[in-house]
N, C-alpha and C positions, 0 to 999 in steps of 0.2 A: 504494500500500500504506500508506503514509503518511499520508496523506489521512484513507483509511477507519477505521483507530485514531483519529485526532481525530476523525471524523463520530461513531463508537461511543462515546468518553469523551464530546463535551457531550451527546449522548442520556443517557446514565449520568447526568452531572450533573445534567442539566434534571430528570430523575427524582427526584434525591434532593433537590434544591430544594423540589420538588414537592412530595415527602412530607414533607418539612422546615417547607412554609406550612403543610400539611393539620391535621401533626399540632400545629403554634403554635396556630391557628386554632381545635382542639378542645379543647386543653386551655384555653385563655383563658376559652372559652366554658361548658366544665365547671366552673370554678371559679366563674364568676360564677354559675353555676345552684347551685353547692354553697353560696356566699355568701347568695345570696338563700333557700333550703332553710333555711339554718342559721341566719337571722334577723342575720348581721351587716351589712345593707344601715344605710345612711347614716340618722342621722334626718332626718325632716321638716323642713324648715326653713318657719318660716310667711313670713320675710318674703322669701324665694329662690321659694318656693314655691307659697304656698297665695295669699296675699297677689295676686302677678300673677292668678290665676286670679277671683278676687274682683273685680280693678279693672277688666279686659277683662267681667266676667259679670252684675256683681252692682252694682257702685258707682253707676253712672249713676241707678239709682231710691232705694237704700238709701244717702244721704248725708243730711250736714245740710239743706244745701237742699230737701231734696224726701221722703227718710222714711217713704217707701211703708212702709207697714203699724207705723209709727213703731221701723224699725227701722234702727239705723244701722251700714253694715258698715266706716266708713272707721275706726274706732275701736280698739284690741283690744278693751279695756274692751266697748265698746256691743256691741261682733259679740261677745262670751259673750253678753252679759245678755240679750239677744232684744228684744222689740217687743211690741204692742199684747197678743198671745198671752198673756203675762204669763208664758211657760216660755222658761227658759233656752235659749238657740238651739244654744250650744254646752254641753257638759257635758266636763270631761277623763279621760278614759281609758275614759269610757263613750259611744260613738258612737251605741248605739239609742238612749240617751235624751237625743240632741240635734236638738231639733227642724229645724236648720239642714239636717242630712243628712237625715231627712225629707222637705224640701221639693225638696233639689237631685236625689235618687236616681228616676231613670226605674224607671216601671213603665207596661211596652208599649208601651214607645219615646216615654212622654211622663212630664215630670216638673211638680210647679207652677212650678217656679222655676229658669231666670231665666221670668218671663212672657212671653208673645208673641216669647220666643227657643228655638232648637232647645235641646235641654237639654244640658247639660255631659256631655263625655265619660265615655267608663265609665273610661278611667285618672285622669278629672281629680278624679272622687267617689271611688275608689278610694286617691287621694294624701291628702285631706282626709279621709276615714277614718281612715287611717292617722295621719295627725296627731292625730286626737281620740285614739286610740286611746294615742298616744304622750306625753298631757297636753296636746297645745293649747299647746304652748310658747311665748310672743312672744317672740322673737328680734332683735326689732328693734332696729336698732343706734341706741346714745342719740345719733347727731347727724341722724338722723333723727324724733326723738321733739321738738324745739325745735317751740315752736311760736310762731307770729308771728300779729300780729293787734293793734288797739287798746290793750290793756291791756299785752303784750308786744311791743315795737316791737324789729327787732334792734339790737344792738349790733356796731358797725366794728370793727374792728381798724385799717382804714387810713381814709384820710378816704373816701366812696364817691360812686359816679360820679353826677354830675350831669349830664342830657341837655337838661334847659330849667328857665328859669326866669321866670316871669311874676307880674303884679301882678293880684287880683281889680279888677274894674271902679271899684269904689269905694275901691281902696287900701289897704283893712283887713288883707286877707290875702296873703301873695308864699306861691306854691305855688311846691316843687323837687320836679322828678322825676329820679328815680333810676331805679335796675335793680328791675323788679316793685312800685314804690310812688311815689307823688307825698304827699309832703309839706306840708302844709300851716301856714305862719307867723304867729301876731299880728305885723302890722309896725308897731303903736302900743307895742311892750314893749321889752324892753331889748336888747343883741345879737342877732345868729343865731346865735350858739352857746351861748346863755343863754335863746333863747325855748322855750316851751313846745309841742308839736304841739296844733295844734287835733286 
C-alpha cells in the first residue's frame, strides 16, 4: 500500500517536472522570438562577425598580394571603398547600394562571389546585410589595428626571444631571428643595440 502512494507521487512528480521543462523551454523561446520581432537583437559586430566570414570566403583572392578585381577586403578602409568598379563596395545603412552585397547574394542558387566557390550562406549575406544596414560599424579592437612591417618594426617591452643567430657569408650582416621576424644587423656600425635594421 505503501509502495503504491510513492509509485503514484514520483508519477505526479515526473509530470510536473515535465510541465515545468515544457513550459521553461517555451517561454525562453517566446521571448527570444519577441526579442528578435521587437528588433532588440544584439548589433553586428564586424570584427566577431562579418570579418570571420570574409577571411574563411573572400581574403584568399581580395588581399594585398593578389587584389582580384583590385579590391582589397583585409582593410576596413579598402573593403568600403571597392575596386576597379570604381563604386563603393560597401555603403552604411544602405545595403542595395553596396555593391559588395550585390556580388555575395545568390540568385538561383548561384552568386559571383566568392568565385569558383559555393556561394555564402543565406544566414551568412543575411548577417552582412544586416551590418550595412546597421552603418558598417568597424569594431575592431585598436591592438588589433598595430601594424608591423618595415617602416613600423615593433617595439618590446621585455628584451624578445632570440632562436639563432648567424653571420652573412661575407661578414657584413649578423641576422637574429626572433618570434615571426629575423632581423637583420650592419656588423661594420657601432653596438647591437645602437645599430640600425637593414
Amino acid at each position: 500500500m505503501i509502495l503504491h502512494g510513492i509509485r503514484i507521487s514520483l508519477q505526479h512528480a515526473l509530470a510536473l517536472l515535465t510541465l515545468l521543462a515544457l513550459s521553461t523551454s517555451a517561454s525562453t523561446t517566446s521571448a527570444a522570438q519577441a526579442a528578435e520581432e521587437s528588433g532588440d537583437q544584439q548589433p553586428v559586430s564586424y570584427w566577431n562577425d562579418v570579418r570571420p566570414i570574409f577571411q574563411a570566403n573572400c581574403q584568399g583572392c581580395h588581399q594585398p598580394a593578389k587584389a582580384s578585381g583590385e579590391y582589397i577586403m583585409t582593410s576596413y578602409d579598402k573593403l568600403l571603398s571597392g575596386g576597379e568598379t570604381g563604386e563603393a563596395a560597401v555603403v552604411p545603412h544602405h545595403p542595395d547600394a553596396s555593391q559588395l552585397l550585390s556580388q555575395i547574394t545568390p540568385v538561383d542558387g548561384k552568386a559571383p562571389m566568392p568565385q569558383g566557390k559555393p556561394p555564402l550562406e543565406e544566414t551568412q549575406v543575411a548577417l552582412i546585410k544586416r551590418w550595412i544596414e546597421e552603418g558598417a560599424i568597424d569594431d575592431t579592437p585598436e591592438s588589433a589595428q598595430r601594424r608591423y612591417d618595415a617602416e613600423h618594426p615593433p617595439h618590446y617591452a621585455a628584451a624578445p626571444v632570440v632562436t639563432a643567430v648567424q653571420f652573412s657569408p661575407d661578414g657584413t650582416l649578423l641576422a637574429v631571428s626572433g618570434y615571426h621576424e629575423v632581423v637583420l644587423h650592419d656588423a661594420a656600425k657601432a653596438l647591437a643595440g645602437e645599430t640600425s635594421r637593414v
